[in-house]
N, C-alpha and C positions, 0 to 999 in steps of 0.2 A: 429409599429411592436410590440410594449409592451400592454400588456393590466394589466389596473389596480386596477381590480375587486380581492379581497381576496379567495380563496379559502377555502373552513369549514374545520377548523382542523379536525383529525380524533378523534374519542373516546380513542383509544390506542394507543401505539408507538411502537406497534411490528414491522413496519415498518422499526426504524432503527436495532434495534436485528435481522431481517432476512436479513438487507443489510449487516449487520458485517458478519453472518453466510455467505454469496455469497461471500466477498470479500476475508476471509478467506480460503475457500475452491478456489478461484482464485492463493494466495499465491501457495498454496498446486501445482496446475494444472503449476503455473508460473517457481517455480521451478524443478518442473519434465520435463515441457518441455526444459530447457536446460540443463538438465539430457541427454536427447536425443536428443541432436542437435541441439536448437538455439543457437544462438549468443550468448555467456556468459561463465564465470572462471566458470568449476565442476571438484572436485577433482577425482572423478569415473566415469572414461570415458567409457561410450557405445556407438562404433561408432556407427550411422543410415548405413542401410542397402542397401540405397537407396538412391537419390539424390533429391527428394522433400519433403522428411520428414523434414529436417532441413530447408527450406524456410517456409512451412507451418508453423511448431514451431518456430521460427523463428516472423514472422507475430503476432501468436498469443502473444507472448512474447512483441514485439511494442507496439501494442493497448495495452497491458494488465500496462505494465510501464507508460504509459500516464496519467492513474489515480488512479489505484487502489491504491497505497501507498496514493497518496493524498487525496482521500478518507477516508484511515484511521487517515489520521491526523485531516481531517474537522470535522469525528466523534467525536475526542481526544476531539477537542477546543468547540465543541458542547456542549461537559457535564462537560468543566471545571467549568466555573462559577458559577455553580450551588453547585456543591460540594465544590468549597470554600465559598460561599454565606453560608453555611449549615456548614460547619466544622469550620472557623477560617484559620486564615494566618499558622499558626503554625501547628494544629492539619491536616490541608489538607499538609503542607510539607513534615511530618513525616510519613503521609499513602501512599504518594505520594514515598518518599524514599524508603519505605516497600513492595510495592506494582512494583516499576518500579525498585529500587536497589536490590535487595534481587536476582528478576530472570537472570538480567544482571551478581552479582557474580558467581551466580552458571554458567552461560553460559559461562563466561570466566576460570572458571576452570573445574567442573567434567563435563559440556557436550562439553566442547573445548577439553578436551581429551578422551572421549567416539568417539565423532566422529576421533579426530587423527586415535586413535585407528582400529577404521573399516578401516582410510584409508590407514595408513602403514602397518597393519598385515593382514587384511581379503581383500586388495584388492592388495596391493604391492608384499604382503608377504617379508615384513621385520621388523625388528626389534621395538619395538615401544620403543619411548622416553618421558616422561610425557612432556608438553610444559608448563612452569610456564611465560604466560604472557597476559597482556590485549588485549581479541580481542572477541567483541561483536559478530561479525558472522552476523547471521541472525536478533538479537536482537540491531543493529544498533537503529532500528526505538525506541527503549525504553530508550537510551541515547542520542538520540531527542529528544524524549517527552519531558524528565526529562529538560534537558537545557530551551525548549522551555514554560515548566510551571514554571521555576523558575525566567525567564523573564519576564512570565504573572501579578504573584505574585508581584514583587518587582513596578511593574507599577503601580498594580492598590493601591498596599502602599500609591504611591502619589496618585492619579486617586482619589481614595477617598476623598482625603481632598481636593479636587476642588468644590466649589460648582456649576460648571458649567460644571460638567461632563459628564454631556449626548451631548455636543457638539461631543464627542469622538462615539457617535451613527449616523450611516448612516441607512437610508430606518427604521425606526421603523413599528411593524406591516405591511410590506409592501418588495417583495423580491427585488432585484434590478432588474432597468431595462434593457433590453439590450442593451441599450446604455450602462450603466457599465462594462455590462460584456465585451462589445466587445474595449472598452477603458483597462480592466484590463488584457484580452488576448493580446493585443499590449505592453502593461509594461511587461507585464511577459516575452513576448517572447524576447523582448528586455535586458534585466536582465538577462535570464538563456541563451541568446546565448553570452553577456559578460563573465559570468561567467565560461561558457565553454572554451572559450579564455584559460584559465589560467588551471580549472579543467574538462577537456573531458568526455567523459560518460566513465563507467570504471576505473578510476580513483578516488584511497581509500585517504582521509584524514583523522586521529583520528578514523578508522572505520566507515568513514560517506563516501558518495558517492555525492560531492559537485553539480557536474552535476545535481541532481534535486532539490537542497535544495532550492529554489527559488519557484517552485509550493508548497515545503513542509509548507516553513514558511507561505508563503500564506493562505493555505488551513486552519491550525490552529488556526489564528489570526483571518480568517473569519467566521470558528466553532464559535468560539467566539462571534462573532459579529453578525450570524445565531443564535444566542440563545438570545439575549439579544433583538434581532428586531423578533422574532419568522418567521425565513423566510422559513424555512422547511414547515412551514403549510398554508405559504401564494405564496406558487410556486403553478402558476395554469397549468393548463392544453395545453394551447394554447404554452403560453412559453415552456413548456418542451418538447412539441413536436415539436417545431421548432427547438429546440437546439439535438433532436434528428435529425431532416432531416439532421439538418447541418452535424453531425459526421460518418453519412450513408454516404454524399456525400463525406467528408473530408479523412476517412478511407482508398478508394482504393487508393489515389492521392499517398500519404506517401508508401501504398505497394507496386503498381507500379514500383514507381523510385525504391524502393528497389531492388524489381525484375530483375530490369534490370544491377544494380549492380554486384548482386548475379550471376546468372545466363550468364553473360557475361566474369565473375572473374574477375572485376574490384576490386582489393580489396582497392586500393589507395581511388576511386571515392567513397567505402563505409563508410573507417573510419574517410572522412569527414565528413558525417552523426555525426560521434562522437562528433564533438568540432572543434574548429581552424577557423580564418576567411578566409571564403569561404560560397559562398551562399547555399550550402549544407548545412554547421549546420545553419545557418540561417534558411533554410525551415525547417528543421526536428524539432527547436525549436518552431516554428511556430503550425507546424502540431501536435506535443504532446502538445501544450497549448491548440487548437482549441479543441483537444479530451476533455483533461482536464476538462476543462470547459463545454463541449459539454454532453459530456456523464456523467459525473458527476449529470446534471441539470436536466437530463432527469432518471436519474436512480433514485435519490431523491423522483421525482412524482411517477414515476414505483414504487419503494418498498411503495408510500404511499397510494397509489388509488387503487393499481393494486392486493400489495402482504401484504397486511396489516393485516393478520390474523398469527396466529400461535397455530399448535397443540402440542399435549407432544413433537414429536420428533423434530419437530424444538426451541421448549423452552429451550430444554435439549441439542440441539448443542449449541445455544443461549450464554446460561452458560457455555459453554465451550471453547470458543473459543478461548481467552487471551493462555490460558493452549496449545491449538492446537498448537497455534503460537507460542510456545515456546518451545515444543517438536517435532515436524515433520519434522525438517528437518534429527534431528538424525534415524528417522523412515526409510525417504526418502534414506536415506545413507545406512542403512541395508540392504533394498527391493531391491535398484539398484544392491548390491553386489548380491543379491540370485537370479538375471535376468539377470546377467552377459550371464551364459551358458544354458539362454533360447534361444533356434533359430525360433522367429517369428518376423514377419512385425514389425518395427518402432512403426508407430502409433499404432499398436496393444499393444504393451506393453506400449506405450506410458499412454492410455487410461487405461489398466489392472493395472498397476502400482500406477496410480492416482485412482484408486478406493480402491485399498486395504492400500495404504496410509491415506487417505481421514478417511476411514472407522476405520482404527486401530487407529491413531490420536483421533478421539473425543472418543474410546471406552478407552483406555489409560489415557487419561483427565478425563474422570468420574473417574476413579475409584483413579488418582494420588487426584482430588479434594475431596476425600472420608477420606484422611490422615488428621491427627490430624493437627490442625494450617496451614493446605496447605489453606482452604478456608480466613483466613484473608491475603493471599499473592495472590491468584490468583482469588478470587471472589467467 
């Protein structure tokens, strides 16, 4: 089922700069859909209008949790070693602190009560009270990171002075096979349906969301491990499109049962979906590993074969992106207050909302990355 012929790296690597820009602009879409009615905590509620708008978002919000965060962590762990390879233990800490500390302060003070703000006075209409305390928000994934690279670091401290280091390399030159993968979707699913046990999806620890931190550590560690076996440019062809067939077929199984959930107002039979033993989170853990990995392997080839170019305007979201991700949701929070007393279709505003978020986000990023010393904090 593996084939194990190398694929020819590309000449460039806009490949992963256009997958950052899609996953990004995914966040953007991820979070406005439960703006509007999927499943999920929004402090500014716009009921749907309708009784399919919030299944559809809904849906897209599912598939969209199965990987795109873990995505962005495989990125993360992709380019760690290399920037410490290139910096130093110390000097990669300290860019690393500046770089991933600096925008987590600022988001637990002035944009944790910018957003307050819109929501007790511009949507409540009450009083507003400064909040002086720690809470990452949307910028969780950045005190991940940081835990997760100061783990890396402290490892490869020792790691170094082994001289039999490269035992700690799997598949060198070479991607894994799917026998791996379909052994590492069995672990995983097995791990994050324990860890549900205890933390359900929805369910906040330290501002971390434990429920997926099982594909997250994963996905980092094998960034990592993807870089040091160059496996991003030895994913061929054959493989990635089987691992697409698979998440084609895989996709409706997981909507499906939802649907019937949903749709029947079963809500007991659905927030077993969430956690707890029962064979429902067992499958639902199942079926977001299956994407996981699924779509994940296949998008990898796609951005490298397929979308591997890039002109000014995709270079220029490219560079913006970090910045997007760290300002949009307060965007996202303004735009829903000014569509409050819009009266059109669901997914219309749905769609209309995500463009003009989308759009003011990276136009906002340019010009916040135009400020004095913003560029050694955000790229």
């Amino acid at each position: 089922m593996t084939e194990q012929t190398s694929a020819k790296p590309p000449a460039r690597l806009f490949h992963l700069d256009n997958l950052r820009v899609y996953l990004t602009i995914l966040v953007i879409l991820h979070h406005t859909a439960i703006s509007y009615g999927a499943v999920g905590d929004w402090p500014i509620v716009d009921p749907a209008v309708d009784d399919i708008s919030p299944i559809f978002l809904t849906f897209f919000t599912a598939v969209n949790q199965s990987y795109f965060m873990s995505a962005f962590f495989l990125l993360a762990g992709y380019f760690t070693p290399r920037s410490l390879d290139r910096k130093g233990r110390a000097s990669f800490i300290k860019d690393r602190l500046i770089r991933l500390g600096i925008p987590l302060l600022l988001s637990t003070t002035i944009i944790l009560n910018i957003n307050e703000y819109l929501h007790v006075v511009c949507f409540l209409k009450e009083p507003f009270s400064p909040i002086w305390a720690y809470s990452p928000a949307h910028l969780w994934f950045l005190q991940a990171l940081l835990i997760f690279t100061v783990i890396y670091v402290v490892y490869r401290f020792f790691a170094d002075r082994i001289a039999s280091r490269k035992m700690f390399q799997c598949y060198q030159n070479r991607f894994p096979p799917n026998a791996a993968l379909v052994l590492s979707i069995i672990i995983l699913t097995v791990l994050t349906f324990v860890v549900r046990l205890r933390f359900p999806v929805g369910s906040w620890v330290a501002g971390l969301q434990l429920a997926h931190f099982v594909h997250y550590i994963f996905s980092f560690y094998v960034g990592i491990m993807a870089r040091r076996g160059d496996w991003f440019n030895r994913l061929t062809k054959r493989q990635a499109r089987q691992w697409g067939i698979v998440s084609l077929i895989v996709i409706p199984i997981g909507l499906v049962s939802m649907s019937v959930d949903i749709l029947s107002g079963n809500e007991e039979s659905f927030l077993k979906l969430m956690g707890g033993m029962s064979w429902q989170a067992f499958g639902s853990a199942l079926w977001e590993t299956i994407l996981f990995i699924g779509i994940t392997v296949f998008l990898l080839y796609f951005f490298r074969d397929r979308f591997n170019k890039a002109g000014p305007l995709l270079r220029s979201m490219a560079r913006n992106v970090y910045t997007v991700y760290i300002i949009h949701l307060t965007l996202l929070w303004g735009i829903n207050i000014v569509f409050l007393s819009v009266n059109i279709p669901t997914i219309l505003k749905f769609f209309i909302v995500s463009v003009i978020t989308i759009s003011l986000s990276f136009l906002l990023s340019a010009l916040i990355r135009k400020t004095p010393y913003a560029k050694r904090v955000l790229g």
